[in-house]
C-alpha positions as CSV (number, residue, x, y, z in Angstrom):
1,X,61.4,121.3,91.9
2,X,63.6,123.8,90.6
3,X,67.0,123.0,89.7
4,X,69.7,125.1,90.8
5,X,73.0,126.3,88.5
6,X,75.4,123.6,88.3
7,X,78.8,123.6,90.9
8,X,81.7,125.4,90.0
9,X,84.5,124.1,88.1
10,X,85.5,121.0,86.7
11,X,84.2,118.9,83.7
12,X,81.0,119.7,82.3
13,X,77.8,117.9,83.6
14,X,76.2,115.6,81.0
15,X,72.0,115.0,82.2
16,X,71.3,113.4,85.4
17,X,71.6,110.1,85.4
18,X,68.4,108.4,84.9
19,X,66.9,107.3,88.2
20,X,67.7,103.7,89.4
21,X,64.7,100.9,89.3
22,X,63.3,101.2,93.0
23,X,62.3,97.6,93.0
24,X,65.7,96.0,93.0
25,X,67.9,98.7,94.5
26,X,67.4,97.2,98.0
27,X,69.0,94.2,96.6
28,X,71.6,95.9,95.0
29,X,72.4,97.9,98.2
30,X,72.2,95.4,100.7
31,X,75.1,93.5,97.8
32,X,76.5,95.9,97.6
33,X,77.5,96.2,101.2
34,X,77.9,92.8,102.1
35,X,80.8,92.5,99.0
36,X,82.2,94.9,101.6
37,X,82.0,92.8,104.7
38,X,79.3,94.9,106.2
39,X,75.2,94.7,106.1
40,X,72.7,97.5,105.1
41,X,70.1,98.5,108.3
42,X,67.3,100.3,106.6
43,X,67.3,104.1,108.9
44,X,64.7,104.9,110.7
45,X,63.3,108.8,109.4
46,X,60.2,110.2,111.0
47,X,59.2,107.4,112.5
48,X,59.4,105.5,109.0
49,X,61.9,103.3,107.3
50,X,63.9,105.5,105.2
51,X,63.3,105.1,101.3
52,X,66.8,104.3,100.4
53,X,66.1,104.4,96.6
54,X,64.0,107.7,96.5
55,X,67.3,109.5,98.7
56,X,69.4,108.1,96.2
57,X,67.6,109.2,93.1
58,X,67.1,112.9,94.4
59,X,70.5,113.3,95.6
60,X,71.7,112.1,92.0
61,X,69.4,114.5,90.7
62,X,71.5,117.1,92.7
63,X,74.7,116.3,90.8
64,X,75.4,114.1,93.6
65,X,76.7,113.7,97.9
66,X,79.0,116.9,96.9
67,X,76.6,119.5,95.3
68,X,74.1,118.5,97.7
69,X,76.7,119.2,100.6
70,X,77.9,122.3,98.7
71,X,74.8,124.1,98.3
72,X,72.9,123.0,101.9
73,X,70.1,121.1,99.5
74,X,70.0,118.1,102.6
75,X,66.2,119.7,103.2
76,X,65.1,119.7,100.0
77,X,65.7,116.3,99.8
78,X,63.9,115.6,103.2
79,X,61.0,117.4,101.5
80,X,60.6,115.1,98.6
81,X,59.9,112.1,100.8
82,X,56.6,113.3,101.8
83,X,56.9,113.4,105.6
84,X,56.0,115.8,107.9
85,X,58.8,117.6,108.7
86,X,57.2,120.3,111.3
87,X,59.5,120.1,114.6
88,X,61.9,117.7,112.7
89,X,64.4,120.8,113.2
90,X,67.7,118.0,112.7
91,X,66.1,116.5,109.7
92,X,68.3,117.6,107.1
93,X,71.8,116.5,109.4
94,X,70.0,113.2,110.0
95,X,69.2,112.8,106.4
96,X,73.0,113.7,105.3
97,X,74.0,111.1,108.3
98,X,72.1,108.4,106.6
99,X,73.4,109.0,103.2
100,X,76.3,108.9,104.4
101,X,76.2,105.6,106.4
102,X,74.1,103.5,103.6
103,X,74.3,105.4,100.4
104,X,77.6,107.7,100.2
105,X,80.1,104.5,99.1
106,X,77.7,102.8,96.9
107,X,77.1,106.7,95.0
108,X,80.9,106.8,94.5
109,X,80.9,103.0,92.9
110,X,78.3,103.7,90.7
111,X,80.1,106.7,89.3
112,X,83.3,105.1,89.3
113,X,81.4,102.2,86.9
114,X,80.0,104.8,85.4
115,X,83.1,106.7,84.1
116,X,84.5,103.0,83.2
117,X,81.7,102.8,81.0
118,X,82.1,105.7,78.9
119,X,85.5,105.4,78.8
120,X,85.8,102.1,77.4
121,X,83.2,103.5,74.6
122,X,80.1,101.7,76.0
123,X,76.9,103.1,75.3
124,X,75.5,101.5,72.8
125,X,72.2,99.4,73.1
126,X,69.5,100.7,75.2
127,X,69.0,101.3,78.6
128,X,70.3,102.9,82.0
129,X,73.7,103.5,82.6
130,X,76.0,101.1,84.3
131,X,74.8,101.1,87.7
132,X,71.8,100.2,86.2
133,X,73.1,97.3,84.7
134,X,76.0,96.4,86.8
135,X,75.8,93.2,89.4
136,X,78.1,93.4,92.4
């Protein structure tokens, strides 16, 4: 998995964020969006319930929904779930779709808590960052 350049402009990226625990994201999510007033539907993606956690963590990976849009990396990011993609000619639009739907909102709180974080000098201790940490 080669990593590309960073985008352009604006503040410089720290290290990806480490990846969020893939056993309680689903609970987090699914939170998440109910403290909204709406309810997470795991997507259906080649024939399979989507793997909310793994999109989440490669996307993040990416520098985010933005870089990821930027740079046309939607396939790459289809790729690292391990399906077969042959014929699956819409799979990178349907994956972008279903960030967008159950991911894109909760990827913008989670950096919003994030930036919080730092600036109110947090950081000490051990441990992920605060989406890692936080309870919605």
């Amino acid at each position: 998995l080669g990593g590309g350049g960073g985008g352009g402009g604006g503040a410089p990226k720290g290290p990806p964020p480490p990846p969020v625990d893939e056993t309680e994201f689903e609970g987090k999510l699914r939170r998440f969006h109910e403290s909204r007033g709406g309810h997470l539907k795991i997507p259906v993606f080649c024939r399979g319930p989507l793997d909310l956690a793994k999109v989440f963590n490669e996307v993040r990976k990416r520098d985010g929904y933005e870089e990821v849009c930027r740079h046309k990396r939607w396939m790459d990011v289809c790729r690292t779930l391990g399906k077969n993609l042959s014929g699956q000619t819409s799979a990178g639009f349907q994956m972008r779709r279903n960030y967008e739907t159950c991911l894109l909102e909760y990827e913008k709180h989670c950096r919003e808590a994030q930036e919080e974080f730092e600036a109110g000098g947090g950081g000490g201790g051990g441990g992920g960052g605060a989406d890692e940490n936080m309870e919605v």
